[in-house]
VOKENU-794278 format. One record per atom (N, C-alpha, C): y, z, x. Coordinates in steps of 0.001 Angstrom, whole numbers, plus 500000, padded with zeros to 6 digits. Layout:
<nodes>
YZX/...
</nodes>
This chain:
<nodes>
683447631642726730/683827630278727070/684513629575725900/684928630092725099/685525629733723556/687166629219724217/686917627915723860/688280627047724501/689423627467723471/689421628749722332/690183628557721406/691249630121721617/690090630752722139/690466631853722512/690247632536723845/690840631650725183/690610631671726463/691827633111727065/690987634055726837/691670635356727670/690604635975727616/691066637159728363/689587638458729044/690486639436728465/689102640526727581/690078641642727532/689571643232728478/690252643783728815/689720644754729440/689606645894728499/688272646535728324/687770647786727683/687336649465728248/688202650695727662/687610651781728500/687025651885727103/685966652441727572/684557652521726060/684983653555725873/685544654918726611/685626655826725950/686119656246724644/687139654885724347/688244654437723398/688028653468723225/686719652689722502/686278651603722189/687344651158720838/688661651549720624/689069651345719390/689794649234719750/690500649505720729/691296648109721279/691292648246722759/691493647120723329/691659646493724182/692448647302725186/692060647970726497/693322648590727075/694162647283727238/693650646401728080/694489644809728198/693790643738728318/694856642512727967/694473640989726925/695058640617728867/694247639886729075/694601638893730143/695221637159729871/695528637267729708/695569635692729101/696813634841730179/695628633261730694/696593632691731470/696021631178731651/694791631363731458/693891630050731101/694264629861729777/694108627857729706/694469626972729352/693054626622728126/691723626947728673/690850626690728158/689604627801728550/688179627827727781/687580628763728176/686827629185729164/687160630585729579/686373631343730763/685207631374730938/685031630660732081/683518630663732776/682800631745733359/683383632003734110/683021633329735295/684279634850735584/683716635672735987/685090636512736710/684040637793737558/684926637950738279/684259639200739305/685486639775740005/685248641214739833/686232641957740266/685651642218741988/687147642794742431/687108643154743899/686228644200744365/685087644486745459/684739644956745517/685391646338746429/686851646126746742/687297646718747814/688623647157747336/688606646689746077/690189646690745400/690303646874744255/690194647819743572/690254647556741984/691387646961741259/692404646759742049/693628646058741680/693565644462741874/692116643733741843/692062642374741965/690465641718741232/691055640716740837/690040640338739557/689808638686739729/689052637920739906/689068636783739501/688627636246738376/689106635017738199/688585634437736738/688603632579736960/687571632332736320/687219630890736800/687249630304735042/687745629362734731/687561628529733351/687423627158733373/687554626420732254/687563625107731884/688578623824732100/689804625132732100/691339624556732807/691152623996734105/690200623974735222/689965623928736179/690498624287737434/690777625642737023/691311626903737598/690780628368738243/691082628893739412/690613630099739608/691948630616739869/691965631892739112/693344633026738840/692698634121739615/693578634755740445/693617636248740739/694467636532740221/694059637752739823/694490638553738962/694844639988739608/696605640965738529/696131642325739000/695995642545737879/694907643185736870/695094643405735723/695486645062735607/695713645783736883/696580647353736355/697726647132736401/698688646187736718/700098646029736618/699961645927735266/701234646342734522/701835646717733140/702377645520732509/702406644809733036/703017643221732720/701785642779731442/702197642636730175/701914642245729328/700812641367729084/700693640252729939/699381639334729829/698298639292730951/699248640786732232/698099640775733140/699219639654734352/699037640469735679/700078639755736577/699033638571737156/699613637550737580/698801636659738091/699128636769739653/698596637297740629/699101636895741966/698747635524742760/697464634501741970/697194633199742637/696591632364741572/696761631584741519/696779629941740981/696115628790741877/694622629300741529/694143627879742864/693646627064741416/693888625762741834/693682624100741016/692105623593741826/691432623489740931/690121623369741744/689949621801741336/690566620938741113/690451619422741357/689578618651740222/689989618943739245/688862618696737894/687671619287737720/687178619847738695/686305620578738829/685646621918738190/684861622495737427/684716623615736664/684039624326737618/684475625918737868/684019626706738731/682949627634737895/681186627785738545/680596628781737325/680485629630738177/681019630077739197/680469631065740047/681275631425740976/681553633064741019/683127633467741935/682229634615743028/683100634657744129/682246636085744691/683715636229745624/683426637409746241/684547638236747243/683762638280749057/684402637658749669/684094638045750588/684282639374751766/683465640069752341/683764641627752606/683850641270754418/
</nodes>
């Protein structure tokens, strides 16, 4: 939740050396995130910006593709889920 350094990084431990990828798209720091249970190509992330991002974080795009931008109304989101 560090408003200074608001990105997610994604880790394969096997290669705990760096980051496979830096997500970065929030404004301020990350609250929550939960990946798809049906999709591994979809990620959410909830922060301080008062924002929830989907995410694809296997696209190659540098900071992580954003496919949605919901504005949650000043509002801070602590809690994301997927519906099946």
């Amino acid at each position: 939740d560090d408003d200074h350094t608001p990105f997610m990084q994604l880790w394969d431990l096997r290669f705990a050396t760096s980051p496979v990828r830096v997500l970065e798209g929030h404004q301020r720091g990350i609250l929550a995130f939960c990946w798809s249970p049906l999709d591994s190509n979809l990620l959410l992330s909830s922060a301080k910006d008062s924002r929830i991002v989907c995410w694809n974080p296997n696209n190659a795009t540098v900071n992580g593709e954003i496919l949605f931008d919901l504005p949650t109304n000043s509002q801070w989101c602590f809690d994301l889920g997927w519906s099946k």
